[in-house]
C-alpha positions in Angstrom: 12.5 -16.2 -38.1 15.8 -15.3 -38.4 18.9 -16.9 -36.5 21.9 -16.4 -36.0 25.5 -16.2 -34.0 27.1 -14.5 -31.3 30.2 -12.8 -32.0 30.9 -10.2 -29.1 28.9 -9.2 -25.8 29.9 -5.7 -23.7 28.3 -5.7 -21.0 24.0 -5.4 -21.9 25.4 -4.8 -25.4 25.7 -8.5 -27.5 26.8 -8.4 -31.3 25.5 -10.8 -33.7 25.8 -11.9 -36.4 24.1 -13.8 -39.6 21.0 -11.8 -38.9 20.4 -10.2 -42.4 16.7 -11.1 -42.2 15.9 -9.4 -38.9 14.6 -6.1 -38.8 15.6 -2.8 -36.7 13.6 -3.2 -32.9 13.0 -6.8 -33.4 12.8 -8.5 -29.8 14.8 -11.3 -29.9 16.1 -14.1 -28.0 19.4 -14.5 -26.7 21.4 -18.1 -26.1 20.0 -21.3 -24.4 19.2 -19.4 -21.7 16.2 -17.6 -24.1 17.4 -13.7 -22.5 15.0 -11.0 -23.8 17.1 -8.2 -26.0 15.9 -5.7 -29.1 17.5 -5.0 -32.1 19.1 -1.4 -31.8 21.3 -0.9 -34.9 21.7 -3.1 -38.3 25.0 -3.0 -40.0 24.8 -6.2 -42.7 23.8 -9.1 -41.2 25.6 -7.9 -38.0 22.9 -7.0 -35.4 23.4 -4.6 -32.4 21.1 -5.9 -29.4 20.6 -4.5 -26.2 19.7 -7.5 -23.9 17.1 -6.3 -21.2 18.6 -9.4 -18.7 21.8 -10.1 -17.1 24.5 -10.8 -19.8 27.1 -13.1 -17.4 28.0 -16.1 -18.4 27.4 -15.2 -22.5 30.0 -16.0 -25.1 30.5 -16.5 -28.7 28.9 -19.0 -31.0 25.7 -19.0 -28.6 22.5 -18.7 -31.1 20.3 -15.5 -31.3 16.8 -16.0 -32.8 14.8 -13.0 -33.4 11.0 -13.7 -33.1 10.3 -11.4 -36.0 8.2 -8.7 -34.0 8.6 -5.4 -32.3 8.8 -5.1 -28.2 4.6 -4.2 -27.2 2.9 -4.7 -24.2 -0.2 -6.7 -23.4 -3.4 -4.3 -23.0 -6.4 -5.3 -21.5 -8.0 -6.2 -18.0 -5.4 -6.9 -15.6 -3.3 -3.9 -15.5 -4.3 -2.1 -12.9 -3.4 -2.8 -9.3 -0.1 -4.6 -10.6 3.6 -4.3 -10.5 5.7 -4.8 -13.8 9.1 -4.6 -14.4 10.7 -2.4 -17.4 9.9 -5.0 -19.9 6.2 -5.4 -18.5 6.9 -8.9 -16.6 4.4 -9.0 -13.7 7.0 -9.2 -10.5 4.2 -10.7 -8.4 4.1 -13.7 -10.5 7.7 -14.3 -11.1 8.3 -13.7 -7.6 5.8 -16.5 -6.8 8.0 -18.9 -9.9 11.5 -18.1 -8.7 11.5 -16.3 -5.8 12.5 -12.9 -4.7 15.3 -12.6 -6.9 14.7 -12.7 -10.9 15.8 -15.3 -12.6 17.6 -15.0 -16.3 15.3 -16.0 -19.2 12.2 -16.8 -17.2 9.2 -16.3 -19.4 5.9 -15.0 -17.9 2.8 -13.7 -19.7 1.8 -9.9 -18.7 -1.4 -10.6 -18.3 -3.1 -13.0 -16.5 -4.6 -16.2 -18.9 -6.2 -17.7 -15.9 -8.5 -15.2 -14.2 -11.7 -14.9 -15.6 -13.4 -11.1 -16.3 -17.1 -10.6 -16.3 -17.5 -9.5 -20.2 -20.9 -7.1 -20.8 -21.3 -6.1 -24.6 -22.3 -2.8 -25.0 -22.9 -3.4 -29.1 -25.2 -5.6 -31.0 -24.9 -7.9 -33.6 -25.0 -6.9 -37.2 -23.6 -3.4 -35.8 -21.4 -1.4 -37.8 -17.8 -0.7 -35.9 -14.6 0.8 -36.2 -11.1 0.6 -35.1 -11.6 2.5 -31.2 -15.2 1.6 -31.2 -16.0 0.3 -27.3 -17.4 -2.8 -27.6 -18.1 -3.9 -23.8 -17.0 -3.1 -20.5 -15.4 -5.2 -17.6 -15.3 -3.9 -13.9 -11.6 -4.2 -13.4 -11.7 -2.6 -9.9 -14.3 -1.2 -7.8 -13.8 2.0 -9.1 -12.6 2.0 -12.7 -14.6 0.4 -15.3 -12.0 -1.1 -18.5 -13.6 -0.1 -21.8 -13.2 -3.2 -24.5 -11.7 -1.4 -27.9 -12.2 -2.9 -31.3 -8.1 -2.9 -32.0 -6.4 -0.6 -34.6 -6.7 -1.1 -38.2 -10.4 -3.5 -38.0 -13.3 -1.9 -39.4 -16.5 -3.4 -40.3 -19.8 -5.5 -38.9 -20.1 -7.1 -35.8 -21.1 -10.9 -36.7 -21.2 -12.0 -33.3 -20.5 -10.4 -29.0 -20.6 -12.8 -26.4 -21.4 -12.1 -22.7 -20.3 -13.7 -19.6 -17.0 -14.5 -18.3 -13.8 -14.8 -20.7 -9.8 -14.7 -19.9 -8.2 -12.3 -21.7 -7.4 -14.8 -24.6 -10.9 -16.1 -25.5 -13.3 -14.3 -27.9 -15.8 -12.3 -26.9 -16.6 -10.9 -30.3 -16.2 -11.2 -34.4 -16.2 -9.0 -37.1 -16.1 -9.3 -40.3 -13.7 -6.7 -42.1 -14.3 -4.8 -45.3 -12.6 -7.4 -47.1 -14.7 -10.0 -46.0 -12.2 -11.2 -44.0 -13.6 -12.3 -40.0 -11.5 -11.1 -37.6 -12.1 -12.8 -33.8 -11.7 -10.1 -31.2 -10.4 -10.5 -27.6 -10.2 -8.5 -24.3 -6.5 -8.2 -25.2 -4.5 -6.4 -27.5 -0.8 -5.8 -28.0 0.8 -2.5 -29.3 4.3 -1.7 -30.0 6.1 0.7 -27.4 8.1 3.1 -29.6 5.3 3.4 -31.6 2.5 6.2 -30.1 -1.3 4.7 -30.2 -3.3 7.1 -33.1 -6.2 9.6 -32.2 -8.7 11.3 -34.0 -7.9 14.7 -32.8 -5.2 16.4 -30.9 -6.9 19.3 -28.4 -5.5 22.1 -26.8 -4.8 22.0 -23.1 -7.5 24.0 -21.5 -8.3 22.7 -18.4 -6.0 22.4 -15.2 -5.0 19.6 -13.8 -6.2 20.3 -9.8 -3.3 18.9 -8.0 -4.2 20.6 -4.1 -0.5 21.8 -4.1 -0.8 25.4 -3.2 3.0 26.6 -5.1 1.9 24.3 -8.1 -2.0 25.1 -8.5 -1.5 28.8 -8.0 1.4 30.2 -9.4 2.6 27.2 -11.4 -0.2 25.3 -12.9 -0.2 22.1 -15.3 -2.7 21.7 -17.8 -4.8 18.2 -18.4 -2.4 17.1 -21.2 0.0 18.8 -20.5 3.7 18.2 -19.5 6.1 18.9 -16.5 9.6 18.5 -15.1 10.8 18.3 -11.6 14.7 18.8 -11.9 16.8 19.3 -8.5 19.1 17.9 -6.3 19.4 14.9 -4.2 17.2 15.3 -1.2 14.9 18.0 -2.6 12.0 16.4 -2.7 11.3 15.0 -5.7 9.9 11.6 -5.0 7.9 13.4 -2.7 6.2 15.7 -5.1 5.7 13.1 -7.3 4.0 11.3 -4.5 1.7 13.9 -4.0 0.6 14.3 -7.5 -0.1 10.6 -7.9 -2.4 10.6 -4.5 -4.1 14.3 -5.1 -4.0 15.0 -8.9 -7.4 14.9 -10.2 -6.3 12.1 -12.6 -8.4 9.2 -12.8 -5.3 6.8 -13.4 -2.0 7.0 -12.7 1.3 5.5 -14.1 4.2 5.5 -11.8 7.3 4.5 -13.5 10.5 3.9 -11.3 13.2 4.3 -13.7 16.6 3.4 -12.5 15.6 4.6 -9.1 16.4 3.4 -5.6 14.7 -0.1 -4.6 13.9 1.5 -1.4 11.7 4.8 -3.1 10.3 1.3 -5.1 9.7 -0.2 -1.8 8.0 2.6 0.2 5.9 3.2 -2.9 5.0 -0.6 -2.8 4.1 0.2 1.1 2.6 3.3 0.7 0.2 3.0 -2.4 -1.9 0.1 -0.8 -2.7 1.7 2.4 -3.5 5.3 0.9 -7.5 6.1 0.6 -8.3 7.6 -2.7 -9.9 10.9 -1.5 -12.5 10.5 -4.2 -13.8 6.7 -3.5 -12.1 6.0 -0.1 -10.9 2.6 -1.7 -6.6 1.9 -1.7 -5.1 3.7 -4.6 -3.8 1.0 -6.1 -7.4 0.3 -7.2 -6.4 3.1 -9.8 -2.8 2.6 -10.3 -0.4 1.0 -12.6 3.3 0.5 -11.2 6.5 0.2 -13.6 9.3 -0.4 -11.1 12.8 -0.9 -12.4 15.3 0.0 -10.1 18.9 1.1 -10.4 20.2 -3.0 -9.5 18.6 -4.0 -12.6 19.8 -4.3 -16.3 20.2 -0.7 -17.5 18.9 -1.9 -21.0 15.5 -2.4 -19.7 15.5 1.3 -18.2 14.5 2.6 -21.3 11.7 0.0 -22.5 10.8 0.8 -18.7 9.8 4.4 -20.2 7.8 3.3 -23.2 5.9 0.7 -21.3 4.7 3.1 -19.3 3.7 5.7 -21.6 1.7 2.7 -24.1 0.2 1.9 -21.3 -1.0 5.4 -20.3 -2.1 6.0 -24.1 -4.4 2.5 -23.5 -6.4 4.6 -20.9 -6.4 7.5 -22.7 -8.2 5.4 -25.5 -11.0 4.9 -23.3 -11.5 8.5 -22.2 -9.7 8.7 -18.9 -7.8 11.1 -17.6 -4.0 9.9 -16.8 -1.4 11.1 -15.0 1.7 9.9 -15.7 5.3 9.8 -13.5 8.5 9.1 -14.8 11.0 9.3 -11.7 13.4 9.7 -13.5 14.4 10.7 -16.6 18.1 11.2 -16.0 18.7 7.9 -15.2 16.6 6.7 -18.5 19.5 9.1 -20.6 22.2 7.8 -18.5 21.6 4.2 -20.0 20.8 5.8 -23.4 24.5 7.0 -22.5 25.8 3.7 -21.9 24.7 2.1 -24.5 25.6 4.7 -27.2 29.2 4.6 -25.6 29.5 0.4 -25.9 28.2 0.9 -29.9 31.1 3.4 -30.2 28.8 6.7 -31.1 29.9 9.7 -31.7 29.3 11.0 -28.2 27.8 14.9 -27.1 28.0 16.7 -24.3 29.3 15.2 -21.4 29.0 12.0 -23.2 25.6 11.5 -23.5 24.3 10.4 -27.4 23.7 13.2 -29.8 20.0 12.1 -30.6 19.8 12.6 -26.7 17.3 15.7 -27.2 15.1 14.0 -29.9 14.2 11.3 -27.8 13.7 12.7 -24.9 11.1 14.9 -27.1 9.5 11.3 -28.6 8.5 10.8 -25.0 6.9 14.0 -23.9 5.4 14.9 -27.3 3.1 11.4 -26.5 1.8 13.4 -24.0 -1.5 15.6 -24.7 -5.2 15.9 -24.9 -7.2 13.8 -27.3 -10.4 12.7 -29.0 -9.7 9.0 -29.4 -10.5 6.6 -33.0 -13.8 5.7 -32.7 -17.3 6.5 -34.2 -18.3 8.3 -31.1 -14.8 9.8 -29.9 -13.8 9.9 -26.4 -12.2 12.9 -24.7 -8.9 11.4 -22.8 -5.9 13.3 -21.6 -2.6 12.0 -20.5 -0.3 14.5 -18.6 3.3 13.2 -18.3 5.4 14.6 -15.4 9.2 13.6 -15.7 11.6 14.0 -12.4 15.1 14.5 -13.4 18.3 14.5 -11.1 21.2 16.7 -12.0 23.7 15.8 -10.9 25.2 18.4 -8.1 22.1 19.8 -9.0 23.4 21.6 -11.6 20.7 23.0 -14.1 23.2 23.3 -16.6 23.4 19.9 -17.5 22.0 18.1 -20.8 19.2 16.1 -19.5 17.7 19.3 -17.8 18.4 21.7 -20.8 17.0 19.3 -22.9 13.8 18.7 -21.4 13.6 22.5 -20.5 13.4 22.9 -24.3 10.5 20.8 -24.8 7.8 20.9 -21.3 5.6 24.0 -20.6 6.0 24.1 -16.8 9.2 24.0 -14.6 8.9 23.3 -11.0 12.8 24.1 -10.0 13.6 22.4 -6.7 16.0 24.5 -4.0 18.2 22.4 -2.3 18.6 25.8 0.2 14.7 25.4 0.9 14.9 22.1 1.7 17.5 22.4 4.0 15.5 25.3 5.6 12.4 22.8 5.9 10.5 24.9 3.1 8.5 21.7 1.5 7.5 21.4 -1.5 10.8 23.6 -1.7 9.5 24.7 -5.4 11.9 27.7 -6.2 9.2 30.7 -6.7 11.4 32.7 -8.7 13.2 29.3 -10.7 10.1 28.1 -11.8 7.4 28.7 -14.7 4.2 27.4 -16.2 3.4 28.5 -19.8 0.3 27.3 -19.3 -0.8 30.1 -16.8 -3.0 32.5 -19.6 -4.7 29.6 -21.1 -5.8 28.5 -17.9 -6.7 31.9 -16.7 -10.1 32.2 -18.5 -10.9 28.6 -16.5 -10.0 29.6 -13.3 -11.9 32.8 -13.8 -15.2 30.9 -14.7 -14.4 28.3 -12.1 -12.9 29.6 -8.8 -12.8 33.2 -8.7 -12.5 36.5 -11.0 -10.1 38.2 -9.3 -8.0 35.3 -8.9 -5.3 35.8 -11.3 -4.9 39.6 -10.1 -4.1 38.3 -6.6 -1.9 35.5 -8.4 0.1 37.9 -10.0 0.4 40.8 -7.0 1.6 37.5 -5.0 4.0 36.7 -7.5 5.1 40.6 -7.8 5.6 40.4 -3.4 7.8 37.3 -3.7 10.2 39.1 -6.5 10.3 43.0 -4.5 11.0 40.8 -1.8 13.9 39.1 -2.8 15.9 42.4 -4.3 15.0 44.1 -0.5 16.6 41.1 0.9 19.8 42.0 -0.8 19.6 45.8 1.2 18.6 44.2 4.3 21.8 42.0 4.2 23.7 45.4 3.6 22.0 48.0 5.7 20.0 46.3 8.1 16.2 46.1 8.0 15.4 49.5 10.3 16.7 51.2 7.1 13.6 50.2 5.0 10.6 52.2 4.8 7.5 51.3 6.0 6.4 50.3 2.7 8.9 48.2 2.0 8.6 46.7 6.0 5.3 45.9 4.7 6.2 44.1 1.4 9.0 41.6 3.5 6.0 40.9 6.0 3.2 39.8 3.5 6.0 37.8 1.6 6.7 36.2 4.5 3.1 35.3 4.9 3.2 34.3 1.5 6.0 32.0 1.9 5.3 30.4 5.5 1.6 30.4 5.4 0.5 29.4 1.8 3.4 28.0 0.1 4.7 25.8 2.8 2.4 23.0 2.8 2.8 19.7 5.1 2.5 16.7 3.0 1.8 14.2 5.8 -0.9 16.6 7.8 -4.1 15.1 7.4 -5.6 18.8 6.0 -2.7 20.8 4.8 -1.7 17.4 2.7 -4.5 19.3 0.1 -6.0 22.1 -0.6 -9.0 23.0 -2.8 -9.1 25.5 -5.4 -12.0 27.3 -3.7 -9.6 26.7 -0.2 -6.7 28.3 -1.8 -8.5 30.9 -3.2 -10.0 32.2 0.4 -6.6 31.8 1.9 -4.7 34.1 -0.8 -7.4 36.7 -0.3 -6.6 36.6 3.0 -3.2 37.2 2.9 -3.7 40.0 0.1 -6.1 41.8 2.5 -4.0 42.3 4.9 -1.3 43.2 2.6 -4.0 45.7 0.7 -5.5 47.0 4.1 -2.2 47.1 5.6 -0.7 49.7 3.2 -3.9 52.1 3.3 -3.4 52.1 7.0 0.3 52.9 6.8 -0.8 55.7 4.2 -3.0 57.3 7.2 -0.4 56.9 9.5 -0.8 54.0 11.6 2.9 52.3 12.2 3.7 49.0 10.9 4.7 47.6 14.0 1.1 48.1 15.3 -0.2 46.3 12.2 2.0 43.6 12.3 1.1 43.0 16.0 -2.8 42.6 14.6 -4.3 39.2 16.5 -5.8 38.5 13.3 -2.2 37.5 11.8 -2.5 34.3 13.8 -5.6 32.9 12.7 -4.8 33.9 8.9 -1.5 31.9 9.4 -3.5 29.2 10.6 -5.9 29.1 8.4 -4.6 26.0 6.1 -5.3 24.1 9.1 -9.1 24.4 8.6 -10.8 21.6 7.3 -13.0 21.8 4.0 -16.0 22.2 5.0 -15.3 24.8 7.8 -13.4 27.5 5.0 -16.3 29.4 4.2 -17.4 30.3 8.0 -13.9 30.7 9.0 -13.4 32.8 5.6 -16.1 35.1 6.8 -15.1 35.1 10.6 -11.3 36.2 9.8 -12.3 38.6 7.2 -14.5 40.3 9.4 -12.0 40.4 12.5 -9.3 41.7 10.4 -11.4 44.9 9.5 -12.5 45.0 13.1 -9.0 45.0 14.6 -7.8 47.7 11.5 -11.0 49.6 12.2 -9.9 50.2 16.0 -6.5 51.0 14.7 -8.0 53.8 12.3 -10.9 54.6 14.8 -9.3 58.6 14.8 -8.9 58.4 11.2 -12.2 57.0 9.3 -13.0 53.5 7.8 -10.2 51.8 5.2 -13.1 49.9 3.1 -13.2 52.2 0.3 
């Protein structure tokens, strides 16, 4: 261990000194009060820590002792369904040791050393095993089973595996190494943050992540391992969205991590997460859900372990062949205390302050992100899919955080303030936003939902764009100077717009949407956009087809429960020729 002396503190920011022994990211511990801090730069045997506590009350000559390992986090039963703070301190529990407010220097294990898990080995003894190798399995919830790994870096055979119940601490297993070295195995395992946990195989993003967000899964899809940013402006809904990813994203664990955030978006996710029914199993979401709250009152050190913490956590899962879905709401205010702290060690700064490495880290985080086949003799297919909120301020895309991360994620979801004051929710900007994900996906959705899927796709997509240069003419000329054509492009992207991209997150149907759902209700609207135009071309005005009965019901249409969609489907489609039948009644059939 190495000790020393405090010479200077800034704020989160302590110098010390007579730490030439101590080693860059070394957690260490700060005065008599034991604070928790990390060792950030090195210049001698001067150390630069960043103290993840409250630094009032600090002054020189006050000892610093560094424990001689990196910041990790605790994996193994006992993460889901819990609350941590940045630094992966269990709030429940220190809540319960000091009350609601935390208390400097209190010391608290992550995981629970008391409650005993219900160990069943799925090895032998005398087996052969490898680092990743699943050992056993414990029913952490009702609905998700938590794989036992043989920990990084221990191959050999397994001399003993014990069944019944253990605490994370005790042994449920030995091996004895290569070496000859025995090696006593537990359901626990730490692993440095800043460090990314190894796979066998990196895969390419193939498959979508089904979200039941019409604007995302249609036009702006995310890939299982893939990454995503949600950039806009205060009151756009980006809490929302990332909401409704966590309850409808066919992820089968979610990280939520409130970085720097409001303690009131904290709070109603505290509220709301309990009482929401997994659509899959019916049981609270929680059941599936790890939370990494650290809001904008606490230490803006710990903001950015708050980000790592999550992510090693969301790699653990991974390990075990799960699919993960990871939130970071938000990433601007992890770079804003990247800013801080850069400015109180006297960097050179960048753009509008923030550090010059900036970019690079913000790329160490998403690049974590992906598809894998995990260590292990029989790897596990796992994906983890981050999706990082970030608020610009004035909601100006200009900014560095944004440009930055636009230079690293695939897909773009650009919230409109301007729709959201208009009510348009999820007020996704159609033509802002992008996916580069769309053609690799295509040949799934294809195989999946429909053929001719990505032709309606893309003739929606073509509507929304004619639409918005015929806007500028109808705000010069008026809209009786259009032509019928044209009338009939503003009216189907109208439809477009107010019946399938507006979607109602707290209706108990619209809140989601099938694939097969979204499908039939896009077909709807492009066959009356399709049928429309032939009937214009033999002469029927577009004020009569407009006026069509049938508009209402395919307007409506979101509003039909699941398993109605394919008799309603058939019901509308019909009526819709009928009623442009009658129209054409002088004129011959339109179903050529």
């Amino acid at each position: 261990m190495s000790q020393g002396t405090i010479v200077k503190v800034t704020g989160p920011l302590v110098i010390a000194e007579g730490m030439r022994d101590a080693n860059m990211f070394d957690v260490v511990r700060v005065s008599e009060h034991r604070l928790i801090g990390e060792i950030i730069e090195m210049h001698g045997d001067r150390a630069s820590i960043q103290v993840y506590e409250e630094t009032a009350g600090l002054g020189p000559g006050e000892p610093v002792v560094s424990t001689g390992a990196p910041l990790s986090v605790e994996l193994g039963p006992g993460l889901l369904e819990k609350m941590f703070d940045g630094i992966q301190r269990p709030l429940e529990k220190m809540r319960e040791m000091v009350g609601s407010n935390i208390t400097r220097g209190i010391d608290v294990a992550s995981l629970d050393r008391d409650k005993k898990w219900k160990f069943e080995p799925t090895v032998e003894k005398g087996m052969r095993v490898k680092e990743g190798d699943i050992i056993g399995r414990v029913q952490e919830t009702v609905i998700i089973e938590h794989r036992i790994m043989i920990p990084y870096g221990i191959n050999g055979t397994l001399e003993e595996v014990y069944g019944g119940k253990f605490n994370v601490t005790e042994t449920v297993a030995r091996v004895r190494k290569d070496n000859g070295e025995t090696v006593d195995v537990t359901m626990m395992q730490k692993w440095p943050v800043r460090k990314g946990r190894p796979y066998r195989e990196k895969l390419p993003p193939d498959t979508p992540m089904i979200t039941g967000q019409r604007v995302i899964d249609t036009l702006f899809p995310l890939a299982k391992g893939g990454v995503a940013a949600v950039p806009g402006p205060f009151g756009s809904g980006k809490t929302v969205v990332q909401h409704q990813l966590a309850k409808w994203a066919d992820a089968e664990i979610v990280v939520y991590i409130g970085c720097g955030e409001r303690g009131n978006e904290m709070t109603d996710v505290l509220i709301e997460f309990p009482e929401l029914k997994d659509p899959r199993t019916g049981e609270s979401l929680m059941k599936r859900t790890v939370l990494i709250a650290n809001t904008s009152d606490m230490p803006v050190a710990a903001r950015e372990a708050s980000i790592y913490t999550g992510i090693t956590i969301a790699e653990y899962f991974r390990d075990m062949g799960y699919s993960v879905a990871l939130m970071a709401d938000s990433t601007s205010r992890w770079a804003e205390a990247l800013r801080e702290m850069s400015g109180r060690l006297e960097e050179m700064p960048g753009e509008e302050g923030y550090p010059a490495y900036l970019s690079s880290r913000l790329a160490q985080f998403y690049e974590r992100a992906g598809k894998v086949i995990s260590l292990g003799t029989n790897g596990r297919e796992g994906a983890l899919t981050a999706i990082g909120a970030v608020s610009p301020p004035g909601g100006d895309l200009s900014e560095p955080v944004t440009q930055a991360t636009l230079r690293i994620v695939k897909v773009f979801w650009g919230l409109d303030a301007s729709l959201a004051y208009r009510r348009h929710f999820p007020a996704i900007n159609w033509l802002l936003s992008y996916s580069l994900y769309s053609e690799r996906l295509d040949k799934w959705i294809s195989e999946n939902v429909a053929g001719e899927w990505n032709t309606l796709r893309a003739d929606a997509m073509r509507l929304l764009q004619e639409e918005a240069e015929l806007e500028e003419i109808v705000r010069l000329v008026g809209v009786d100077s259009l032509s019928p054509g044209d009338k009939m492009v503003l009216e189907a992207s109208r439809s477009i717009r107010e019946d399938y991209l507006h979607q109602n997150a707290f209706h108990d149907i619209d809140t989601y949407t099938s694939l097969g759902k979204q499908y039939k209700m896009l077909k709807l609207i492009m066959s009356f956009y399709y049928k429309g135009m032939k009937a214009m071309d033999k002469g029927i005005s577009s004020a009569e087809i407009f006026a069509l009965p049938v508009r209402e019901r395919i307007g409506r249409f979101k509003y039909i429960p699941e398993d109605d969609v394919n008799a309603a489907f058939s019901s509308i489609e019909s009526e819709l020729n009928a009623q442009l039948e009658m129209l054409l009644s002088k004129g011959g059939g339109i179903n050529a």
